[in-house]
C-alpha positions as CSV (number, residue, x, y, z in Angstrom):
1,X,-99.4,137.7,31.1
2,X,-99.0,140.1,34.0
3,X,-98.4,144.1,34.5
4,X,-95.2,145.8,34.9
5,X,-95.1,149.6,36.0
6,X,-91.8,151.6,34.9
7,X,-91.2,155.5,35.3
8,X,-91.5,157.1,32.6
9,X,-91.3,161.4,31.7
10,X,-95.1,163.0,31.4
11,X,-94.5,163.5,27.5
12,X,-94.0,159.8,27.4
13,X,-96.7,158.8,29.2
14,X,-99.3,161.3,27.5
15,X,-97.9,160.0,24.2
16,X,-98.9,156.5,25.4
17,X,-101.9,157.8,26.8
18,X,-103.1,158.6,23.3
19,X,-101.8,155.8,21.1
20,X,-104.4,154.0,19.9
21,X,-104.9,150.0,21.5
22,X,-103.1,148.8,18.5
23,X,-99.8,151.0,19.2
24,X,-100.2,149.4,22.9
25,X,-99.8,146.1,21.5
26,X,-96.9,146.8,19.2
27,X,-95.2,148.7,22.6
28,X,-95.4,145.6,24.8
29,X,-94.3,143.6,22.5
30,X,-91.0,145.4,21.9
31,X,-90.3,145.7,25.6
32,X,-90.9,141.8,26.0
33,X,-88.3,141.2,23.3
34,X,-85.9,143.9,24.4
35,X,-86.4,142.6,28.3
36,X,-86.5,139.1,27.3
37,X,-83.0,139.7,25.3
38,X,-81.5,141.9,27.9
39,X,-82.3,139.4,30.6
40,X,-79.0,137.7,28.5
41,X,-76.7,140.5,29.4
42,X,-76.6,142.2,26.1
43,X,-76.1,145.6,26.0
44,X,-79.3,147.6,24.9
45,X,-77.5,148.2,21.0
46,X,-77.3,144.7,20.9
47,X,-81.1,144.0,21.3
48,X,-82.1,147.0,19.1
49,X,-80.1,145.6,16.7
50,X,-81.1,142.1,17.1
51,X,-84.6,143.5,16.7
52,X,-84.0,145.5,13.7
53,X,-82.9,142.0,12.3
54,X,-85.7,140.2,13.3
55,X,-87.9,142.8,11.7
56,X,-86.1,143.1,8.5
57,X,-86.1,139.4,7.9
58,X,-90.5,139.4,8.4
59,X,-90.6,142.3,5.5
60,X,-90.3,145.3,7.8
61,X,-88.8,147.9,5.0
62,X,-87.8,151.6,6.5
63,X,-90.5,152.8,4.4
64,X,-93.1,150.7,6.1
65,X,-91.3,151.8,9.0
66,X,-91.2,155.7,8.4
67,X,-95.2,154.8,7.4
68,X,-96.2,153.3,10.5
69,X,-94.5,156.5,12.5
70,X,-96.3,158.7,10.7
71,X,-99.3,157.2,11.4
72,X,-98.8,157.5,15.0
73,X,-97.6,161.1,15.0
74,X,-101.4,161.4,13.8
């Protein structure tokens, strides 16, 4: 594994900031899938959707969803 840095607004990066190690980890590995995905010139609706997929299919419900998000807003 390496580091990447991207720009992102101070919100953003205060939210991250504060999001616990765990969050981190989930993070990354969204933006490896979306980059790895995009890297196959798909538009950026095509990976989320292609994610969304992938997520549904390991049990990822939108309440588990909606639960995780509120867990973060914490």
């Amino acid at each position: 594994m390496t580091t990447i840095t991207i720009q992102v607004d101070e919100d953003i990066k205060k939210a991250f900031e504060g999001a616990t190690p765990e969050t981190h980890k989930q993070l990354s590995s969204i933006l490896q899938l979306f980059l790895r995905e995009n890297l196959h010139n798909k538009t950026l609706t095509e990976v989320m959707a292609e994610i969304s997929d992938r997520a549904q299919q390991r049990g990822l419900t939108p309440e588990i969803l909606q639960e995780i998000l509120a867990d973060n807003d914490e």
